[in-house]
N, C-alpha and C positions, 0 to 999 in steps of 0.2 A: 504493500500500500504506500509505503514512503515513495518508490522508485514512483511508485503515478504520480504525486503531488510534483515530481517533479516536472510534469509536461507544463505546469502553469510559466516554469521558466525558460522553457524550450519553445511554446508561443511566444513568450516577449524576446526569448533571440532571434528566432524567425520575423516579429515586426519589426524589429532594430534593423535587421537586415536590407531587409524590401524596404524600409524607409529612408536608413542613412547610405547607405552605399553611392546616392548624387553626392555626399562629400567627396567620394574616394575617388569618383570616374564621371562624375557630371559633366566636369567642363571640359573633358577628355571627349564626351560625345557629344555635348553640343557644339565643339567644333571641330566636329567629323575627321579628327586625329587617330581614333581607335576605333575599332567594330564594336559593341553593342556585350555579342558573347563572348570575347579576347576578356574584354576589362572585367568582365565578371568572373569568370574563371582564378583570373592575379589575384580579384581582392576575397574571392574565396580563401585560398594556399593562403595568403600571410595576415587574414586575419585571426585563421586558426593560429598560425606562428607567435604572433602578438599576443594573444591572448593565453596561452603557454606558458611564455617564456618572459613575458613582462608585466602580466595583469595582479600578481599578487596583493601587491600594496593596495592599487584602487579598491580592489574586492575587500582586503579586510577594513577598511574604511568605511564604506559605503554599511556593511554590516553592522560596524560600531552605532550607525545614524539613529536606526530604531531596537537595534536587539531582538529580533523579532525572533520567540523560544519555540517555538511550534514548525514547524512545518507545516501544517495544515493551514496556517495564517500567511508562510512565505509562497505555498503556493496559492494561498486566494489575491494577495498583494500581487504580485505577477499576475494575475489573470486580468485581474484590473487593470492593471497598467497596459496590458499589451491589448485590452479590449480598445482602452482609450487610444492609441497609437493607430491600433487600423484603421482604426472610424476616423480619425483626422486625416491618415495617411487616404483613406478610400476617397475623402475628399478634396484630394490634392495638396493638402499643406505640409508644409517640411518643422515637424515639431523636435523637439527636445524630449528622447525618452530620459534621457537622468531626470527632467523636471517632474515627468508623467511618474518616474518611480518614486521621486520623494514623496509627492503627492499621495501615493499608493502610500505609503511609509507612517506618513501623517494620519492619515484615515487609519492605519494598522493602531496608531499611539493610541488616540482618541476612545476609538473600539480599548483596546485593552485597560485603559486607563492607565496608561503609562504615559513616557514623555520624552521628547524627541533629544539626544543627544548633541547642546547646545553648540560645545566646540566642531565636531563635525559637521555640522549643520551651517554656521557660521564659513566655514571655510569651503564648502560647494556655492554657498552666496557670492563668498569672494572669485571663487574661480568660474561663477558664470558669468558675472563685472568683468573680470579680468582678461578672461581669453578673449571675446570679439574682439576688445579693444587692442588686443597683442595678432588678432589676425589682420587688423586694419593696419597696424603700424608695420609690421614685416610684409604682408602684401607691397605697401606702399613705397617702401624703401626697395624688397628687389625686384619690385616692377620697372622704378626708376632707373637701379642699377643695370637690368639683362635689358631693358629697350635701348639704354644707352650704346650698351655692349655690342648688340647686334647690328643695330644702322649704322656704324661706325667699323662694321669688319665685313671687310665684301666676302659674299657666297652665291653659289648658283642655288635657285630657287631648290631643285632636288634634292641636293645638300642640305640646307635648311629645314627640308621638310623632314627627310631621314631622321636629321637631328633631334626633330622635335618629338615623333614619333616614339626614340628609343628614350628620350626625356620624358614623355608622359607615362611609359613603362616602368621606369625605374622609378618615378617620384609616387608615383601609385602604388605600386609597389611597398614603399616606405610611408606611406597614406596607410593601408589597408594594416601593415603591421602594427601602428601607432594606435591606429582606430582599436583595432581588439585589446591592444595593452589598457585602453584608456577604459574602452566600454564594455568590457567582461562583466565589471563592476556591474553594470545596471543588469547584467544577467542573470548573476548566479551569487550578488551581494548579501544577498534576504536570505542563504540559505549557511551563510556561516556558521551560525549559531545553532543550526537543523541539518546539517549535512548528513544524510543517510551514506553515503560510502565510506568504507573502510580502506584502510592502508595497506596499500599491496606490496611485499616484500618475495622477492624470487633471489636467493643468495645475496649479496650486496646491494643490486636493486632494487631501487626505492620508486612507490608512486604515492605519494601523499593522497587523503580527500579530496583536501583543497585543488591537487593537481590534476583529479579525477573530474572534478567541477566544473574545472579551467577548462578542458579539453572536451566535455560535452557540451560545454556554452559557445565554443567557440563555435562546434559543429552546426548548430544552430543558427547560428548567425550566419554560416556561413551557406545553410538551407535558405536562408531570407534571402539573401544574396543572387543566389542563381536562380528563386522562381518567381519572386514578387516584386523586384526594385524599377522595372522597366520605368514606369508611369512619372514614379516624383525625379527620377535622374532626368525627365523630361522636363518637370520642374524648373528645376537647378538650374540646368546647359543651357535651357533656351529660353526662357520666359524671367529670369529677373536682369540679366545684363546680359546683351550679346559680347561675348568675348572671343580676343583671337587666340592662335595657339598660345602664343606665350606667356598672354594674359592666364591662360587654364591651367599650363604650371606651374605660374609662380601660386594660383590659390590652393592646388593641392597641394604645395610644398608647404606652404603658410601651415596650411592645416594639420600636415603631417606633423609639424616644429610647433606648435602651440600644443600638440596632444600630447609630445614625449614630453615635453616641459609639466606636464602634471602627468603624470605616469611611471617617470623615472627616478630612483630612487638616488642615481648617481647627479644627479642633474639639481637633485633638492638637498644634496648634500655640498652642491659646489653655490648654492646661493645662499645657504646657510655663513658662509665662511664670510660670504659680504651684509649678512643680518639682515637676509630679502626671507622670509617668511615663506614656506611654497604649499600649500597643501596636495599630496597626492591623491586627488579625486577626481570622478569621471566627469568631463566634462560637455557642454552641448556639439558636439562636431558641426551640426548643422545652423547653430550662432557664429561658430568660429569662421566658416565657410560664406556666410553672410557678409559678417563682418572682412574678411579678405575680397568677398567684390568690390564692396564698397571702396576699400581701400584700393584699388585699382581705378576704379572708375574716377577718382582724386589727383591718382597719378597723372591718367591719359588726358584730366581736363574735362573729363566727361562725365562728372559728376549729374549733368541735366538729361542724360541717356536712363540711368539708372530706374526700371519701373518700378517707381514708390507704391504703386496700389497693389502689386503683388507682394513686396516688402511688409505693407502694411497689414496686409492677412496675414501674414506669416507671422509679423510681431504679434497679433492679438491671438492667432493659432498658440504663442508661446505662454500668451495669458491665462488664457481658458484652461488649459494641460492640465497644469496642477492642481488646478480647483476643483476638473472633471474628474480628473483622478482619484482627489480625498473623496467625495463623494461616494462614487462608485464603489471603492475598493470599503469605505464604511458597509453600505450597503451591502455588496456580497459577503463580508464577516459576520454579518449578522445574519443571515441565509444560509453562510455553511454551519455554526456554529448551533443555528435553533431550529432548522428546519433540515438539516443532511447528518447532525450531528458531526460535525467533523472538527476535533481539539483544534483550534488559531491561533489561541494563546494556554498558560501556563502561568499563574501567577508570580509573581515579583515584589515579594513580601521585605518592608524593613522594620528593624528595629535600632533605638538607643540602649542597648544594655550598657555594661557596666565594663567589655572591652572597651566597646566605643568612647565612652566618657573619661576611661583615662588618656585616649590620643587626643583629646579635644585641649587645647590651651588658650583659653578666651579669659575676660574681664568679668567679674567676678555678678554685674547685673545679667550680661549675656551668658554665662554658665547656669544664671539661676532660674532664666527662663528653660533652656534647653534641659535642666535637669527634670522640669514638672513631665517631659514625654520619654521618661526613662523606664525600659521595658515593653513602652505599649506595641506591640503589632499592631503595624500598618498592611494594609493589603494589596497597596500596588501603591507607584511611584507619583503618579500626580496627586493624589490625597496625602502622601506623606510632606511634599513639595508644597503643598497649599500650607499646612500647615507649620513647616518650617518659616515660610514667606510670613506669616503674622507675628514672627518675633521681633521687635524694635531692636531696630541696629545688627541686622541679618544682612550683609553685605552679599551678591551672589559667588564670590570667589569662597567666599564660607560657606554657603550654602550648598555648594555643589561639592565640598570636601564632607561634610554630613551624610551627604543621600551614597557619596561612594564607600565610606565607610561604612552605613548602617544597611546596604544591602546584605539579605539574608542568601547565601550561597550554597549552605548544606552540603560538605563537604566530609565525606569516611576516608576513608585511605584504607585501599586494600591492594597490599603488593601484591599479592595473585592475581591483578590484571595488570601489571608491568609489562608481563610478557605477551600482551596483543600489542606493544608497541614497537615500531619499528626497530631492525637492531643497527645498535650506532646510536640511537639515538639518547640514549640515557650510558653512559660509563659506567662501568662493574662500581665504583664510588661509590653513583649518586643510586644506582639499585638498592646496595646495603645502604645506603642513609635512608631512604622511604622505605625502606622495612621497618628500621629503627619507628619510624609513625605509623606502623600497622596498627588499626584498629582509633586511632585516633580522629575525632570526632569537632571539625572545624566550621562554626558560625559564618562566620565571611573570610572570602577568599583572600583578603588583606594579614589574616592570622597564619593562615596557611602559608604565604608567603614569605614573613616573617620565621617563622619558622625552617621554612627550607635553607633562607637564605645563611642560615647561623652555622646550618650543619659544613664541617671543614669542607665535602667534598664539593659543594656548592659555592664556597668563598671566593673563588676566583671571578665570579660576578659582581661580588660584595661592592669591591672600589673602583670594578673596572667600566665607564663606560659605553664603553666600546664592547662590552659584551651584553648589555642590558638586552637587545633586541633579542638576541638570543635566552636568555632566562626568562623572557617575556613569552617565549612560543614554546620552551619547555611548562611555562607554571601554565599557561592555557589548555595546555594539550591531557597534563594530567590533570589538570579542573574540569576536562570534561569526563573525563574515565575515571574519577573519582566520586562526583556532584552526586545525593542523592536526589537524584530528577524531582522536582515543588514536590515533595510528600509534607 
């Protein structure tokens, strides 16, 4: 039954497909540079590539947004989302699935009574802001630069075309790779935290879930691709700015360079070093792809060519998504959940015990508020939230250090399931240190961790930086093969 819940996300890769793939080879075919099924084909192969070998990050991201614990909830969120996409898509408009799945996401919180994960949340804001505006400005600069380049270097017209030909192969190419690193995330995000596959291990080989996920989300996208994208690449290539060759690669390259810039983990490590903030999340390809016409159409002077009234649907196409989305995806949770019986969620229970109130070091008015809700269970995350919010002088950087603390996580510890875990992946060490807590019985995952972190075999994490990411995916990994599931 889990492996069915999964088609809800294998429809939204198949409308991701059929919908965004005019980012990847729109303006490849509307200006009759490539055949129609060549470019489809490319950006099948490297969006599965992409999505492989570089979607990690966005996906656990994109997860963190809502937490959605059920599977029966990550497949109704997906179903929503990707009902809303085709029904936009069947109407010719080029939407935003990341905006259509937050939306989905939103509606999941609401229904549950939970609450949307505000730093993540915050940083897909930022990088829907932020990309058009970075496809308009790199459209624009290497428009300037290859128009330059070109009418100033003589070639026979065949030669040029050749060129441009094996240019819109290659940047396509590195379009369709970027695309699946970026937008896996909106595939197979919801099911982080619900992932029904297991880890496959054949001697030294390793297949994660996650990488199991990765590789059937891709495939799907990559279904969308070759049977349903005909219509909106019509879209794209011809009905919002007529463009020439050169014009069409410099906007899938734009494209291409705006998506690895949130997708790549090496890339948010080299802007860290100058204090530029990067969030790795999936972001609109079909904003970004806008925004690089525009940006073109600025370069060439042609900014009055531009059809604004196709643009203008399109902006309000971007409006509607997300609103259609919560809606909807409210809706069907409440249908699978009271009418098909199918679990969506899983409660997400907190409390203030008496761990919690020793990590707390506040001022002696604000301790004495927070001590009157010592003990009580709370039964989901926005009631405990409303609650916390009526204390005088709750700043939200406090606020949200409380509700991470005082989640209930339910945690045994039974080294008899060590060994379903990959081998490599835990050292002979840290094996005998989690025996050492057989039997051991942890409130919130913050204790447990604490704990791990003391035992010597574990210490090498302790001071190290640079290894945090790593003790991060081991306490995950045995938090979920440890948790006793909401009892």
């Amino acid at each position: 039954m889990s492996y069915l819940f999964l088609s809800g996300g294998l429809l939204l890769g198949w409308s991701l497909g059929a919908n965004n793939t005019a980012d990847i080879f729109g303006t490849a075919i509307g200006s009759k540079m490539l055949k129609l099924r060549t470019a489809l084909r490319i950006a099948a192969i490297f969006v599965i590539l992409g999505a492989v070998f570089q979607g990690e990050y966005t996906t656990r991201n994109i997860g963190e947004l809502g937490k959605i614990n059920a599977i029966g909830g990550a497949f109704t969120v997906c179903l929503a989302t990707a009902l809303t996409v085709i029904w936009m898509t069947k109407a010719g408009f080029l939407v935003s699935i990341t905006q259509a799945l937050v939306g989905g996401i939103v509606g999941w919180t609401f229904f549950a009574g939970d609450f949307i994960n505000v730093s993540s949340l915050s940083g897909i804001i930022q990088a829907w802001i932020t990309a058009p505006l970075l496809g308009f400005l790199i459209a624009f600069i290497l428009f300037k630069i290859l128009h330059t380049k070109f009418t100033k270097t003589p070639i026979n017209l065949f030669s040029f075309d050749f060129i441009l030909r094996i240019c819109f192969i290659l940047v396509g190419a590195l379009a369709a790779f970027s695309f699946g690193a970026n937008n896996i995330a909106n595939i197979v995000g919801v099911y982080v935290f619900s992932n029904p596959f297991p880890n496959i291990n054949i001697g030294y080989f390793r297949i994660s879930s996650l990488n199991i996920l990765l590789i059937v989300g891709g495939i799907s996208i990559a279904a969308g691709i070759l049977t349903g994208s005909e219509r909106v690449i019509k879209t794209v290539g011809e009905k919002i700015l007529k463009l020439s060759p050169l014009a069409g690669i410099v906007v899938v390259l734009s494209q291409s360079l705006v998506l690895l810039i949130f997708s790549s983990k090496i890339i948010k490590d080299i802007f860290a070093l100058i204090r530029i903030p990067l969030p790795l999340v999936p972001v609109s390809s079909s904003q970004v792809v806008i925004g690089a016409m525009i940006g073109i159409g600025f370069a060439r002077g042609a900014g009055r060519l531009i059809n604004f009234g196709v643009l203008k649907d399109i902006i309000l196409a971007w409006l509607i998504t997300p609103v259609a989305s919560a809606i909807l995806s409210f809706i069907l949770l409440f249908f699978a959940q009271n009418v098909f019986q199918i679990t969506v969620k899983y409660p997400t229970r907190f409390v203030i015990d008496k761990s919690v109130i020793q990590k707390l070091e506040f001022s002696e008015n604000l301790y004495n508020q927070i001590i009157k809700h010592k003990n009580k269970v709370y039964p989901n995350g926005r009631t405990f939230k409303m609650e916390l919010q009526k204390i005088k002088g709750m700043d939200s950087k406090t606020l949200n250090y409380i509700i991470d603390l005082s989640r209930i996580d339910s945690i045994l510890v039974d080294s008899t399931k060590i060994k379903t875990l990959p081998k490599r992946w835990l050292t002979p060490e840290e094996v005998d240190a989690l025996k050492e807590l057989h039997g051991h019985l942890y409130v919130h995952l913050w204790q447990f961790r604490e704990d791990i972190i003391e035992k010597p075999a574990f210490s090498i994490y302790k001071n190290n930086p640079e290894k945090k990411h790593e003790l991060d995916k081991k306490i995950q990994l045995l938090y979920h093969i440890f948790r006793k599931l909401y009892q």
